[in-house]
C-alpha positions, -999 to 999 in steps of 0.1 A, spaced: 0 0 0 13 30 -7 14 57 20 7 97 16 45 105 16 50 86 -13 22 102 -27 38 135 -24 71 123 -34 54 112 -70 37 142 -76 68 163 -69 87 140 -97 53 147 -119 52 181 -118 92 184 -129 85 163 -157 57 185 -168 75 218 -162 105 198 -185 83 191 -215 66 224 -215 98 242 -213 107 216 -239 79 215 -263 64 251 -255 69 284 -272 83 310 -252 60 333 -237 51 349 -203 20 323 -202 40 289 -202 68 308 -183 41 308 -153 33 278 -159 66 261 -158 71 280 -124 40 269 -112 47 231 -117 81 241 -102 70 259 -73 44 227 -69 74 200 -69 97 220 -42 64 221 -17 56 185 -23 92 176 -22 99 199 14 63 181 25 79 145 20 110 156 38 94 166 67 73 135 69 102 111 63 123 133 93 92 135 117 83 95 110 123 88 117 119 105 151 86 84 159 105 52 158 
C-alpha cells in the first residue's frame, strides 16, 4: 500500500516532468513561463512536505 509520503514524493517527480516538456515543447511566452514555475514551485512544496514527513516518521520510531 502505498502511504501519503510517497504520494507526495510522486507528484513532486510529476510536476518536474511537466514543467520539463513544456519548457521543452512550449513556445516562449510569459503564459508557459508561469506555468513552468507553477509546476516548479508545486514540486519543491511536495518535495519539502515529503521531507518533513520522512524526518518526523524517523523521530517516531
Amino acid at each position: 500500500m502505498v502511504k501519503k509520503k510517497e504520494n507526495l514524493l510522486a507528484l513532486g517527480m510529476l510536476c518536474l516532468i511537466m514543467a520539463l516538456l513544456f519548457d521543452m515543447f512550449g513556445n516562449p511566452n510569459v503564459i508557459i513561463d508561469m506555468v513552468i514555475l507553477l509546476f516548479v514551485s508545486i514540486a519543491l512544496f511536495s518535495n519539502a512536505g515529503y521531507l518533513v514527513m520522512a524526518t518526523s516518521e524517523k523521530k517516531k520510531k
